[in-house]
C-alpha positions in Angstrom: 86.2 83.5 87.1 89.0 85.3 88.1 89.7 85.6 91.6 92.3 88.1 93.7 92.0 89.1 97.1 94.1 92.1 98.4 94.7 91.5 101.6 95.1 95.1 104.5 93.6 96.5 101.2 93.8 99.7 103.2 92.6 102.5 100.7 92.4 99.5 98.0 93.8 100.8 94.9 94.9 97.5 93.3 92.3 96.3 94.0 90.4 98.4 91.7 93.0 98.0 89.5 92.2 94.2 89.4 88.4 94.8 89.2 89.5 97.2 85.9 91.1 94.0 84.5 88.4 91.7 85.0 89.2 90.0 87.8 86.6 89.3 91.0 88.5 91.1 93.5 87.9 90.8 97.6 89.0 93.1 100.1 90.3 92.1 103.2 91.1 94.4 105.9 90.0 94.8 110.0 88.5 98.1 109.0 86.1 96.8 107.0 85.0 94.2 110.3 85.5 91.9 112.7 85.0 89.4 109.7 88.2 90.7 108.5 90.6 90.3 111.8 93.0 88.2 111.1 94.2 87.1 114.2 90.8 84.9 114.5 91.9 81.2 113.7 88.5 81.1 111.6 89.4 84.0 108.7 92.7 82.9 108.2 91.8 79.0 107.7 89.1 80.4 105.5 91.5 82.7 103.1 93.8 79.8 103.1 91.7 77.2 102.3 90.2 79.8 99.5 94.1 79.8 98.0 94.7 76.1 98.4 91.5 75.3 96.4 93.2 77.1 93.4 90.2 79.8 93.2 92.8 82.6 93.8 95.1 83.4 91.2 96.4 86.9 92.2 96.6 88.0 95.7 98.5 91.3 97.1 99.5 91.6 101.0 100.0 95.1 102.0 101.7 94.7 105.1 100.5 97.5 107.6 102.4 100.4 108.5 103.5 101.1 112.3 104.6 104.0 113.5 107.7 102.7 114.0 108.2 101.9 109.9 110.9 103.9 108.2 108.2 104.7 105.5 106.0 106.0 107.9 108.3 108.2 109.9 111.0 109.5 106.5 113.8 107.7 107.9 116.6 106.5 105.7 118.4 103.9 106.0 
């Protein structure tokens, strides 16, 4: 089985995109639960240990947006 994970998956487009070419996909984002937060010790180890084990082979980290991000506000550099 093919296994990708998009991490922030946000709106999760490639996700889909993924799922269109067969693969397993997982979303990963806080807005989806406090299963998702990140900044517990316990969901990082566990998507870590997930890559480490070989069972991902494509995985997409979509950085967040702040309000301070050039993309965000249309500043160029």
């Amino acid at each position: 089985m093919k296994v990708a994970i998009e991490v922030f998956s946000g709106s999760g487009h490639w996700g889909r995109a993924m799922a269109n070419e067969g693969f397993f996909v997982l979303l990963w984002d806080i807005t989806l639960g406090a299963e998702y937060d990140l900044l517990k010790r316990k969901n990082r180890s566990l998507l870590v240990g997930w890559i480490r084990a070989g069972l991902v082979v494509a995985l997409r980290v979509g950085t967040p947006f702040t309000s301070l991000s050039r993309a965000r506000t249309g500043l160029r550099a």
